[in-house]
N, C-alpha and C positions, 0 to 999 in steps of 0.2 A: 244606148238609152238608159234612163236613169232608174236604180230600183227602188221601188217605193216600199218604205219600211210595212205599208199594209200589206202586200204580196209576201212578206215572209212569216213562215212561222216557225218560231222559238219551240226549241226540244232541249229541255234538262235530261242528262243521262242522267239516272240514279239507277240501273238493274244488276250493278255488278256483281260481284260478291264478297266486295269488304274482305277479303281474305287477308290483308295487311294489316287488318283492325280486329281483326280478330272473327271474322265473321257476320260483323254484324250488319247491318241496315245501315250504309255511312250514311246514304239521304237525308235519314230521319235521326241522327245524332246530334243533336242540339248544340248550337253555336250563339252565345249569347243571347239564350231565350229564345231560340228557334230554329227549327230543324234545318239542318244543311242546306236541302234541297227546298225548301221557300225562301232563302237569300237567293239563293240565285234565281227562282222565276221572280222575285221581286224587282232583281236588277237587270234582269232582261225583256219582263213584259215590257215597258216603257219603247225600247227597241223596236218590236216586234208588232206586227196585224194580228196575230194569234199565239196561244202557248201550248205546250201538251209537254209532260212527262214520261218518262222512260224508266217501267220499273217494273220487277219481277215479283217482289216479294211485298207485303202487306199493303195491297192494293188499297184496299179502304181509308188508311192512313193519308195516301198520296191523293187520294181523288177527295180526299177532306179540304185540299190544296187549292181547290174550286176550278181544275182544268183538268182537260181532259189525259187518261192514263192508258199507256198502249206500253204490252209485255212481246218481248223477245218471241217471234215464231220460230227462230232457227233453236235445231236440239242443240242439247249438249255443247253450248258454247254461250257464256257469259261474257260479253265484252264491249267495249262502245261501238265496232261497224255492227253487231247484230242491234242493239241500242238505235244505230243510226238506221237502218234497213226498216224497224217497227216505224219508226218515226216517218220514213219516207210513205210505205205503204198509207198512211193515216192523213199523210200533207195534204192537203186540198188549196195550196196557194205556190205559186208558180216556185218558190223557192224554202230552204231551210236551213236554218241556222242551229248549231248544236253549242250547249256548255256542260261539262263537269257539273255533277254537283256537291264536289269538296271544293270550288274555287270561290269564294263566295266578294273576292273585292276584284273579279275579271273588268277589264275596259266598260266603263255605261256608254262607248261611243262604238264600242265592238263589232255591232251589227251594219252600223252604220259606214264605218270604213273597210269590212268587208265588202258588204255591196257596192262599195264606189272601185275598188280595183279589182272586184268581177265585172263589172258595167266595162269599165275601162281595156278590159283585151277581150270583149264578148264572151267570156270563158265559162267553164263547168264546175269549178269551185274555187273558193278561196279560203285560205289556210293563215291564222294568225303566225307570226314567228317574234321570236323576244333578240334581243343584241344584246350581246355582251364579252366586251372585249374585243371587239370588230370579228365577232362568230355569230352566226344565226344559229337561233336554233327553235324548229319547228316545235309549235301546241297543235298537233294534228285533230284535238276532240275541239278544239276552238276553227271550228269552220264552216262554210256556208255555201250552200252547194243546191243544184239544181234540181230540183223535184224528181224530172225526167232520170235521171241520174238512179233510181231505185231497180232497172233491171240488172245492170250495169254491174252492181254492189252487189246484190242477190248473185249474180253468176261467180263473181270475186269470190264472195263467203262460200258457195257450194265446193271452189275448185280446193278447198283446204285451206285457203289464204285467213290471216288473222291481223296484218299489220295496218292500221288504216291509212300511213305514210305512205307503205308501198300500192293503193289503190291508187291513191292519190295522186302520186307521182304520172298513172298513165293517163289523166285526164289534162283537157287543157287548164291549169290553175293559175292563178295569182299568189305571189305571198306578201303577207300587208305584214310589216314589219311596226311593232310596238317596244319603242323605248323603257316605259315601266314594267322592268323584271317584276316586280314584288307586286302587282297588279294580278298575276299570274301565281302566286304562289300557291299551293296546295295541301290539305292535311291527308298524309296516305295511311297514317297511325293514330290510336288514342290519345299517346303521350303528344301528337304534333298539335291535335288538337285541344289537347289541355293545354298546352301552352299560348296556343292562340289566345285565346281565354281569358287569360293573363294581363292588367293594367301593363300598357306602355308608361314605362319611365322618360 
């Protein structure tokens, strides 16, 4: 059966800790006049029945954002499955969808072609993957996964696991394969992000 974009709700990760940038808030570092992380709930609400962020640090800033903002309950461990685990506990729609929020030109069809090859093997998630050079290669935070799915995750994170590939790998999943690499691209540093920045020639 077919999933209706109103049963999912969009989760931007932003809780990391910028450690690659130095520390700082990547969410809230400004990409052509606006924070990280409102490009991408801007290019995923449309997607989505609902939105909600993922984010540990200067709460206030993020819920200026106009959605709702749910912080990491797992300790000592910053990273997108604890990101995705706050977001599940919070879901209130049958499903969810996750983005980065250093990705800010990810698929506007994203949501939507994930739900059609989880619909398509009745499965537990679905996982974006990029080609290139007839190689796959997985975007494990670019996924869309079943609400129910939050014990699951939770038992994953306590057992010491950190990878969200290897969660993933023992659920039934789909991988929906997107041709545009550069769709995908990411800023993991200042300088990548100063350059983004930057007039195309």
């Amino acid at each position: 059966m077919a999933i209706d974009s109103a049963d999912i709700t969009g989760l931007v990760l932003a809780g990391g800790r910028g450690s690659r940038m130095g520390g700082v808030d990547k969410g809230l570092q400004i990409f052509h006049g606006v924070p990280l992380a409102q490009h991408a709930l801007r290019r995923l609400a449309p997607q989505v029945g609902r939105m909600m962020i993922n984010a540990n640090r200067n709460l206030d800033a993020y819920r200026a954002m106009g959605v709702p903002v749910c912080s990491d309950e797992v300790a000592d461990f910053s990273g997108p499955l604890a990101g995705m685990l706050a977001g599940l506990k919070h879901c209130e729609t049958p499903y969810l969808v996750t983005v980065p929020c250093d990705t800010p030109y990810f698929p506007d069809d994203l949501a939507m072609r994930l739900a059609r090859e989880l619909s398509a093997i009745d499965g537990d998630i679905a996982t974006a993957y990029t080609s290139e050079a007839d190689e796959l290669y997985p975007q494990p935070v670019f996924c869309l996964m079943k609400a129910s799915l939050q014990d699951s995750l939770h038992a994953f994170i306590q057992s010491g696991q950190r990878k969200t590939g290897l969660w993933a790998r023992d659920l039934r999943g789909a991988r929906v394969v997107f041709q545009d690499v550069a769709a995908f691209a990411n800023f993991n540093t200042l300088i990548e992000l100063e350059q983004g920045q930057e007039p195309q020639h």
